[in-house]
C-alpha positions as CSV (number, residue, x, y, z in Angstrom):
1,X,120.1,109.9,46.7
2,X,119.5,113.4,47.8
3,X,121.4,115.1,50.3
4,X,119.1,115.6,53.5
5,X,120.0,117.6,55.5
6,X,120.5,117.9,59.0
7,X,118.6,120.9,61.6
8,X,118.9,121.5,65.3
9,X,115.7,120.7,67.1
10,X,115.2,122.2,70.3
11,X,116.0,119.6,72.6
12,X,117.8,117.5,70.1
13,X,119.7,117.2,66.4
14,X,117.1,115.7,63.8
15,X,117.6,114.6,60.7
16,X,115.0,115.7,58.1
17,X,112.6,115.3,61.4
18,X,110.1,117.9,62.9
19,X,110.6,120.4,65.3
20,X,109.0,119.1,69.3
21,X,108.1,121.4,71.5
22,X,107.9,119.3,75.0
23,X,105.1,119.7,77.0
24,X,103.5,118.1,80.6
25,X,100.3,119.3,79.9
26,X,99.5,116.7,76.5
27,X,95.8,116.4,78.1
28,X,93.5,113.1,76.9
29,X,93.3,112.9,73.6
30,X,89.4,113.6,72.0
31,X,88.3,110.6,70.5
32,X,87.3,112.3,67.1
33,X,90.0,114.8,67.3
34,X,87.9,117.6,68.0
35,X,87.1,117.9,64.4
36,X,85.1,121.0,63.3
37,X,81.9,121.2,62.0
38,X,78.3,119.0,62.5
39,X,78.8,115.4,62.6
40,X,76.6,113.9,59.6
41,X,73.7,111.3,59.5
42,X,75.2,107.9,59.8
43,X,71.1,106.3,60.4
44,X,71.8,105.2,57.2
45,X,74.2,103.3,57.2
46,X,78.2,103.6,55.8
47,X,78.1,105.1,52.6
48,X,80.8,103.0,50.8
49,X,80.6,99.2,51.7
50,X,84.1,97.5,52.0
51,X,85.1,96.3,48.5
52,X,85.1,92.9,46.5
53,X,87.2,91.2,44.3
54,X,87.6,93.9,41.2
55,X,89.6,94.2,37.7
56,X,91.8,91.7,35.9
57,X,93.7,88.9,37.6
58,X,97.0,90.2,37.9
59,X,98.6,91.8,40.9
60,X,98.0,95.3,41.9
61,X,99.4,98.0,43.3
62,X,98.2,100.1,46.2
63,X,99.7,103.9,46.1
64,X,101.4,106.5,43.6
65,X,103.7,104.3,41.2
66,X,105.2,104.5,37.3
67,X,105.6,102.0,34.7
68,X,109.1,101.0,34.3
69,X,111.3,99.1,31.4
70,X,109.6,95.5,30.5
71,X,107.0,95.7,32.5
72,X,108.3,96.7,35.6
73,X,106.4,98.9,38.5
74,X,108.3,102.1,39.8
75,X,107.4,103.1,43.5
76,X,108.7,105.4,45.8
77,X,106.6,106.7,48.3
78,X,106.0,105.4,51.8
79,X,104.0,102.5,52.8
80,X,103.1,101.9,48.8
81,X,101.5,98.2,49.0
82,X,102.2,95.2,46.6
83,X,99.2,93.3,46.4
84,X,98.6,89.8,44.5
85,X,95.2,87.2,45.3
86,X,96.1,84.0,44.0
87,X,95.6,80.6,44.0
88,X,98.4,77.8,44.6
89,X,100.9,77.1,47.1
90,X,102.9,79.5,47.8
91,X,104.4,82.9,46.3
92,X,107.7,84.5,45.6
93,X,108.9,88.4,44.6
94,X,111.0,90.2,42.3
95,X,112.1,93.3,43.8
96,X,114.7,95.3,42.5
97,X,116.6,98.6,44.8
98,X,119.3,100.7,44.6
99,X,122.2,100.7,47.1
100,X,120.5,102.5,50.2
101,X,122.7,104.3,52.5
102,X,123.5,105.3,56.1
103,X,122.1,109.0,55.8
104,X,123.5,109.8,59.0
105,X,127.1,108.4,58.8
106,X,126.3,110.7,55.5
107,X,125.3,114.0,56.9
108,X,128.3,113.3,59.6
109,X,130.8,113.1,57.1
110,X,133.6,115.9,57.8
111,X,134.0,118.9,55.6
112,X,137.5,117.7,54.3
113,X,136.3,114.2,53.0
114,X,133.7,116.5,51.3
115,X,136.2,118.7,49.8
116,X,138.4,115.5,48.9
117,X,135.8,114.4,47.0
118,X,131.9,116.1,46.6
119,X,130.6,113.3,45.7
120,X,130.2,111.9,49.0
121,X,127.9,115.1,49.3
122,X,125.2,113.0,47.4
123,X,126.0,109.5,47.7
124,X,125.0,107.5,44.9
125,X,126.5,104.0,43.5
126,X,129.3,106.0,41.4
127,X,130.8,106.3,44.8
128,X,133.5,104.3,45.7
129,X,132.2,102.1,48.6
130,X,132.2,101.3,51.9
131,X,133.4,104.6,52.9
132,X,133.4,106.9,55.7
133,X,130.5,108.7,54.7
134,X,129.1,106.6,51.5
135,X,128.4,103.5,53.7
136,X,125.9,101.6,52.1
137,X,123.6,99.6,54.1
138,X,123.0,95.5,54.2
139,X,119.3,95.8,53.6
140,X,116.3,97.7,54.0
141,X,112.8,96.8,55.9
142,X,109.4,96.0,54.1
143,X,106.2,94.4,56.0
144,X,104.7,91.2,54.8
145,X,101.7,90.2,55.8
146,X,100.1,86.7,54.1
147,X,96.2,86.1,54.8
148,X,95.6,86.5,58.5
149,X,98.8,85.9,59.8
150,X,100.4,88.6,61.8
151,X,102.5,91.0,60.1
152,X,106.2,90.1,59.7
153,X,109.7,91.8,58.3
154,X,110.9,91.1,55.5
155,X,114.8,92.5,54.8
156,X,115.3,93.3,51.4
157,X,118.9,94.2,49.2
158,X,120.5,95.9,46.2
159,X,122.3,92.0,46.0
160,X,119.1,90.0,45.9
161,X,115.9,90.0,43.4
162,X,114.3,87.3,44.7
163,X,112.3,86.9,48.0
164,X,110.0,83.9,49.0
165,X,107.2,85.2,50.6
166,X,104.7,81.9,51.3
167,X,104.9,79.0,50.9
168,X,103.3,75.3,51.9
169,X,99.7,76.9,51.4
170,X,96.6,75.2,50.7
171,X,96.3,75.0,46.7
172,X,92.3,74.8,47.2
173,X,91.7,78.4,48.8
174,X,92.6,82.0,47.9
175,X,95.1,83.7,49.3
176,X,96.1,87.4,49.6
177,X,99.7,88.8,50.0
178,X,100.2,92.2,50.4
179,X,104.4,93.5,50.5
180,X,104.2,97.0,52.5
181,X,107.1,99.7,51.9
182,X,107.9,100.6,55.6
183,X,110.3,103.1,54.8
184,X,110.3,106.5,53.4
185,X,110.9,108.0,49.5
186,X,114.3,109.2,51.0
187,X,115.5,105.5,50.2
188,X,115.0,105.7,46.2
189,X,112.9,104.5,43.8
190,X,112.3,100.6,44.0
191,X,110.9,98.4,41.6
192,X,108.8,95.2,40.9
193,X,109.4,93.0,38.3
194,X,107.1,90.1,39.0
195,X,105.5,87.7,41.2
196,X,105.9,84.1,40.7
197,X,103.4,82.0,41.7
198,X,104.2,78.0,43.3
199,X,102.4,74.9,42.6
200,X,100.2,72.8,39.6
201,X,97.8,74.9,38.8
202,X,98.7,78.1,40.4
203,X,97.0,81.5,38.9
204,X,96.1,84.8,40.2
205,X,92.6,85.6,40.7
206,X,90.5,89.1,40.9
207,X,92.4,91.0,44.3
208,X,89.6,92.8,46.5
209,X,89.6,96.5,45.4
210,X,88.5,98.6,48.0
211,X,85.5,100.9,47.8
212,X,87.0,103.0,50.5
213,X,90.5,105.5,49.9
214,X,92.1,107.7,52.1
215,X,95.1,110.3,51.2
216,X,97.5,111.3,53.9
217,X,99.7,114.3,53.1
218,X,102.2,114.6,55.3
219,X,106.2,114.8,56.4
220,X,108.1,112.6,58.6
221,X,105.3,112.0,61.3
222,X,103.3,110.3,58.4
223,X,106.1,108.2,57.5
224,X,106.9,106.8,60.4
225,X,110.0,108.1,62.0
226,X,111.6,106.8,64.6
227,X,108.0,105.2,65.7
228,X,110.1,101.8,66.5
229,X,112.6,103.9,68.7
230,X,112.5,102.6,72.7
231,X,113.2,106.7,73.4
232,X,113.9,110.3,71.5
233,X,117.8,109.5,72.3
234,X,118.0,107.4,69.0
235,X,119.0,108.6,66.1
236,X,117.2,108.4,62.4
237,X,117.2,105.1,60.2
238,X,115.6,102.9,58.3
239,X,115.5,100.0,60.6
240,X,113.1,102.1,63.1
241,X,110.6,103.6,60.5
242,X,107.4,101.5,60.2
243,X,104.8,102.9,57.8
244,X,102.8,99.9,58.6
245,X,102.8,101.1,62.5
246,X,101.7,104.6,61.7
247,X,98.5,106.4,62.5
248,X,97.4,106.7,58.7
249,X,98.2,102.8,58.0
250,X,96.0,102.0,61.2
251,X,93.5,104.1,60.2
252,X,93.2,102.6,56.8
253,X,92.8,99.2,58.4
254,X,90.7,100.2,61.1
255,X,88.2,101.3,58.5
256,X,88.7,98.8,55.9
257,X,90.2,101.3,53.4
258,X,93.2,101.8,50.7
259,X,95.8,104.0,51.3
260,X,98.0,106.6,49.7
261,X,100.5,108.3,51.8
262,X,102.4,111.5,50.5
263,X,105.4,112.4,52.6
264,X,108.8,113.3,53.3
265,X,110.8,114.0,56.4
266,X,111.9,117.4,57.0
267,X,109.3,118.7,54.3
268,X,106.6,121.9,55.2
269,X,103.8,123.7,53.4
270,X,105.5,126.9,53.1
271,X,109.2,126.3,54.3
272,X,111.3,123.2,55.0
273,X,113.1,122.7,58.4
274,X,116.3,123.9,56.7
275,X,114.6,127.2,56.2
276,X,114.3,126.2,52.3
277,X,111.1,127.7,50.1
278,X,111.6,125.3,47.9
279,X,111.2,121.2,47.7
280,X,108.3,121.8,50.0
281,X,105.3,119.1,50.0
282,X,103.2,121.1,47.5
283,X,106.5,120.6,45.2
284,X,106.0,116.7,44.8
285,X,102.6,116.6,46.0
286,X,101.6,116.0,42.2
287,X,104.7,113.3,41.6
288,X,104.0,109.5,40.8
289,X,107.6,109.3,42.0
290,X,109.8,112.0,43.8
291,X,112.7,110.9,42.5
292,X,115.6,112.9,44.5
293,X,113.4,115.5,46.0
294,X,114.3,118.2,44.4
295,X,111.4,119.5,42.3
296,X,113.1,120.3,39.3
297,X,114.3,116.5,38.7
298,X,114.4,115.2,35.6
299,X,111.9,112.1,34.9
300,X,110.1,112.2,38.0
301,X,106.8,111.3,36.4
302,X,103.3,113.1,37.3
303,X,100.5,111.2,38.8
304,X,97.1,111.1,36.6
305,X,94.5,112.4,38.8
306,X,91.9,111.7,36.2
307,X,92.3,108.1,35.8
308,X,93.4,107.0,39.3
309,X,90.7,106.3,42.0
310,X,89.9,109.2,44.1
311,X,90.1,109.1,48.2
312,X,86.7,110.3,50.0
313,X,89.3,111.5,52.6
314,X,92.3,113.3,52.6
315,X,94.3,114.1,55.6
316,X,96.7,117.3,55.4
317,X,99.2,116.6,58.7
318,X,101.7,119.1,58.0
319,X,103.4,122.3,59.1
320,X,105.2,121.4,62.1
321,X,108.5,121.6,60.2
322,X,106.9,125.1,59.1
323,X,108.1,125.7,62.7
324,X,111.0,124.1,63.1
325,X,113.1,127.2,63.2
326,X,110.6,129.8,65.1
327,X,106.7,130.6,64.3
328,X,106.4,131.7,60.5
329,X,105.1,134.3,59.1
330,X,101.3,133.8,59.2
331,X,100.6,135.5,55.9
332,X,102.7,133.5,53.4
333,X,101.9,130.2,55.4
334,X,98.2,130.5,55.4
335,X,98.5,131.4,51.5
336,X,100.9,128.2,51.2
337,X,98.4,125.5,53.2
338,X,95.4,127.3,51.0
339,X,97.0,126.9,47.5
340,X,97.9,123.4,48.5
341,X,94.4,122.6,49.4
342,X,93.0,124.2,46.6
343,X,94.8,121.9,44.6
344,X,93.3,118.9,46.4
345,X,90.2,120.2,45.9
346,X,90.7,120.5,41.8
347,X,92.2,117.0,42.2
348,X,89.0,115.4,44.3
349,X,85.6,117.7,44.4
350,X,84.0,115.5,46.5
351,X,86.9,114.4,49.5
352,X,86.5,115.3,52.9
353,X,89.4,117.0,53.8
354,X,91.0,117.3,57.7
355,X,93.4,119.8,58.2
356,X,95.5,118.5,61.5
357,X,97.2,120.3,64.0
358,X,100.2,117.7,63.9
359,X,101.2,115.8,67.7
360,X,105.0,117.4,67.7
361,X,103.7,120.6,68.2
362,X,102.8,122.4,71.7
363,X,102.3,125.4,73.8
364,X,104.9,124.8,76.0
365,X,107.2,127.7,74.5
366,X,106.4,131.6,75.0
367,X,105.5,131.9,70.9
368,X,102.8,128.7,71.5
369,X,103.3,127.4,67.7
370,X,100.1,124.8,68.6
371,X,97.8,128.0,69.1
372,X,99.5,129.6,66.4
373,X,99.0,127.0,64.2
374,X,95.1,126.2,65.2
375,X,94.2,129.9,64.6
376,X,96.0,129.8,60.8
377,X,94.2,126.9,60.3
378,X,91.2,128.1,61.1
379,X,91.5,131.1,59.4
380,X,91.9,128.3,56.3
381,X,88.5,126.5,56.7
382,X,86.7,129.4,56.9
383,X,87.9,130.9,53.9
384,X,86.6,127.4,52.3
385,X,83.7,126.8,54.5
386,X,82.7,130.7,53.4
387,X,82.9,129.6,50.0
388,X,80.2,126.7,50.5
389,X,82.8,123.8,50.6
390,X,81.3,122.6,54.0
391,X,84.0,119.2,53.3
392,X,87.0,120.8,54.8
393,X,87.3,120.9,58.8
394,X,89.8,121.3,61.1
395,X,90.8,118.2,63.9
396,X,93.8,118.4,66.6
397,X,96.3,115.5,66.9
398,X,97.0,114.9,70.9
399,X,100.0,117.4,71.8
400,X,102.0,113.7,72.9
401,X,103.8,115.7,75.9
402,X,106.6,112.9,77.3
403,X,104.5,110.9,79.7
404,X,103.5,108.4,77.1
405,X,107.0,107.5,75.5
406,X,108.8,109.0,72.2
407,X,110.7,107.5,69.5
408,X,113.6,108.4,68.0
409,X,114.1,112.2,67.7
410,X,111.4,113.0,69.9
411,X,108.8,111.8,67.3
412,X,105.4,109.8,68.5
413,X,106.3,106.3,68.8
414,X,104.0,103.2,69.2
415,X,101.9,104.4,71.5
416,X,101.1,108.1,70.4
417,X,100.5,106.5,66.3
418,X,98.0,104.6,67.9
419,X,96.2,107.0,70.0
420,X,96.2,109.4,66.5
421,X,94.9,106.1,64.6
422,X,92.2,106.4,67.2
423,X,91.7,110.4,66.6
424,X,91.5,110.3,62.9
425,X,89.0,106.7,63.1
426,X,86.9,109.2,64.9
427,X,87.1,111.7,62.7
428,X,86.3,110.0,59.5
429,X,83.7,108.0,61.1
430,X,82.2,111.2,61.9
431,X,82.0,112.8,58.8
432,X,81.5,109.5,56.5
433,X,79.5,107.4,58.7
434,X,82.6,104.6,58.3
């Protein structure tokens, strides 16, 4: 696992977070955002329906992910979904992950352990464990959710491969389980090596494919940091990520769409909170699997953007770790976010693409990064829009202020994902007549 490392926030010590600038003055949210441009048509009608059941009988995945040995499925990235439709009775899962470890008892581990021995630098299973800073951790969280029941956690382990997930169903209808990776890329690569299916009889049928996609890139807002926290006092794990809980996943449901989510705590467009210029997004933005995150590892397979479904929407919520360490330079930013989008637009000619002004950001401070930011951005679209490419628009996440809550690290908890799921519904509904 790679070494993340830890930066200063203004109010509080982050790790691989996002800068917050606190504010009093977060006013009501707009309802679409506030996103830019004329609203389309929608007497028509949606223009995608919602899906049907699609492809081979087999299980599916939902997200970036790489063939492994016999058969396997690689995936890394956050809130990648295993889904299987199946008759029979019930349903269990072969899930193989590395040891996952305590990244902050890591980062807090004193220089002369380090010195003693580097490894503990980069804590992988060569290292002798438990240790002070190599602690490895019971288990990790993922979101199972069977049919229509609600939603529940399932606690997974580099000791176990198997894991019921239903059982006792009725043999006579189909069912649909879907096994959601709450936690971020940070964690390692996991993989599937099956589903096993209970009962006489029991087969997989067709899974509903979805008409509709949607492509968040983003950092650690978009995965989910510290959304479970009960304040901004706690520090960063795994146990209070929750992809499922975030404003993209919400989305995606809200509309009846897939989901692909791109991000990494601590990451930026042009510069990392660390102050790095490289392992930026744009680095791993064309990764199946980010491996380590560094962007010069060694068999982190590319994603094939010709033969994998394209999203009509893509969301770009980054730059507030751009930030992190003082307003950037305007120039090399803005030439950073355009390049990036310039290779989403190679990558999809038709998406709709919403460049966000991300939550964590305000113009509470005397260099107000949130005007900063909406000006650069601005600057963006036009230089598209001027072009002809009327499908790329700018929208404003709420500044979330303190009044309604924050998780851990001053990032949005519960409460602000929801109000941004309402924001971006808006949006797209806007633009897409969803």
């Amino acid at each position: 696992m790679a070494r993340v490392a830890f930066a200063a926030a203004v109010v509080a010590v982050s790790l691989s977070g996002c800068v917050v600038r606190l504010s009093r003055s977060d006013d009501e949210p707009l309802d679409n955002g506030g996103v830019s441009g004329a609203p389309a048509d929608c007497s028509r009608g949606p223009a995608e329906d919602l899906g049907k059941p699609d492809g081979p009988a087999a299980p599916r995945v939902v997200g970036r992910s790489a063939p492994g040995e016999n058969g396997a499925t690689r995936f890394q990235w956050s809130g990648t979904e295993l889904r299987a439709s199946f008759q029979g009775t019930g349903i269990k899962m072969k899930l193989k992950i590395p040891v996952v470890y305590d990244l902050v008892r890591q980062q807090e581990c004193p220089p002369e352990a380090i010195q003693a021995d580097p490894k503990v630098a980069d804590c992988n299973e060569d290292v002798p464990t438990p240790t002070r800073c190599c602690t490895p951790l019971e288990s990790v969280p993922f979101v199972v959710t069977v049919d229509d029941a609600p939603p529940r956690t399932l606690r997974v382990s580099s000791t176990q491969l198997e894991y019921e997930l239903a059982t006792n169903l009725d043999p006579g209808r189909t069912h649909d389980v879907v096994v959601h990776r709450s936690i971020e890329a940070s964690a390692g690569v996991f993989e599937l090596r099956g589903f096993e299916l209970l009962g006489a009889g029991a087969r997989f049928v067709p899974p509903t494919v979805r008409a509709r996609r949607i492509e968040v890139i983003g950092d650690s807002i978009s995965c989910g940091y510290g959304i479970l926290g009960s304040n901004a006092s706690c520090r960063f794990s795994y146990d209070s990520q929750d992809h499922y809980e975030t404003y993209g996943a919400k989305t995606a449901r809200a509309l009846g769409a897939e989901l692909t989510t791109i991000a990494w705590s601590g990451r930026g467009v042009f510069r990392n909170n660390t102050d790095e210029r490289t392992g930026v997004l744009g680095d791993f933005y064309d990764r199946a699997l980010p491996i380590l995150g560094q962007p010069t590892d060694e068999g982190a397979p590319l994603w094939d953007f010709a033969k994998a479904p394209k999203p009509q929407v893509v969301v770009v919520n980054i730059g507030t770790n751009d930030f992190f360490l003082g307003v950037p330079d305007a120039g090399p930013f803005e030439e950073a976010y355009v390049k990036l989008l310039e290779r989403v637009r190679k990558n999809y000619p038709d998406a709709h693409i919403f460049c966000a002004i991300p939550p964590m950001l305000s113009d509470a401070p005397a260099d107000t990064p949130r005007t900063v930011l909406r000006d650069i951005l601005g600057r963006v679209v036009g230089r598209f829009t001027g072009k002809g490419d009327l499908r790329v628009y700018t929208m404003e996440f709420l500044d979330q202020g303190v009044r309604r809550g924050l998780g851990c690290d001053f990032h949005p908890n519960l409460t602000t994902h929801q109000l941004m799921a309402d924001q971006l519904t808006g949006a797209i509904r806007s633009k897409l007549c969803w």
